[in-house]
N, C-alpha and C positions, 0 to 999 in steps of 0.2 A: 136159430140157435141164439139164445142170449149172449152178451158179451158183457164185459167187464170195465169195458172203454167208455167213459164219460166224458163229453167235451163242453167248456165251459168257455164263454169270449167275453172279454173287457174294452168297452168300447167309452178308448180315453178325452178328455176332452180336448179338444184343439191348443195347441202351442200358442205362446202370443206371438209368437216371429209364421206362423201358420194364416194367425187372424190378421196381422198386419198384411200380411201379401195378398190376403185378397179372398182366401180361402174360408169355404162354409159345407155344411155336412146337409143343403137340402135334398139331396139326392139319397139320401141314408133314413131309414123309418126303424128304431130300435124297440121293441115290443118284451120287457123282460117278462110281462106277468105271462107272455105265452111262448117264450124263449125264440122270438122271432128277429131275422136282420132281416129288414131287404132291402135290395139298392136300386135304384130306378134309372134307367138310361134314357138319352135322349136317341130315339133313330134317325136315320137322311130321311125318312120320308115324313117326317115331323112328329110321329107318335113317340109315346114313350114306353119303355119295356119296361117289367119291374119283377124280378130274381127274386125271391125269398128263401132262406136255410134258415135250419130248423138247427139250437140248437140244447143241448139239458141243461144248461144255464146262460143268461144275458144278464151282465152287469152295465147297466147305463151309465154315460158321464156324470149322472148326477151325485154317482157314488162316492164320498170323499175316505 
């Protein structure tokens, strides 16, 4: 069944009180031309896992 529900995310750019503390978005891979996030974890047994949602729009920080 179609719906009518469109989800759209804005992925903003880091605060400077964010960058100052030490904070960085390597773990984050923003994909808008394919409307992809995914976010990449570190596991205890050293590999990394990597999530990705799907969504009908991805605005990147680069968007001013």
């Amino acid at each position: 069944m179609p719906s009518n529900v469109r989800v759209a995310i804005r992925m903003r750019p880091l605060l400077a009180n964010e960058l100052s503390s030490g904070h960085h978005r390597n773990q984050l891979d923003v994909d808008p031309s394919q409307g992809n996030v995914s976010i990449s974890t570190d596991n205890d047994n050293g590999t990394v896992a990597r999530k990705t949602y799907k969504f009908d729009k991805v605005i990147d920080d680069s968007f001013s």
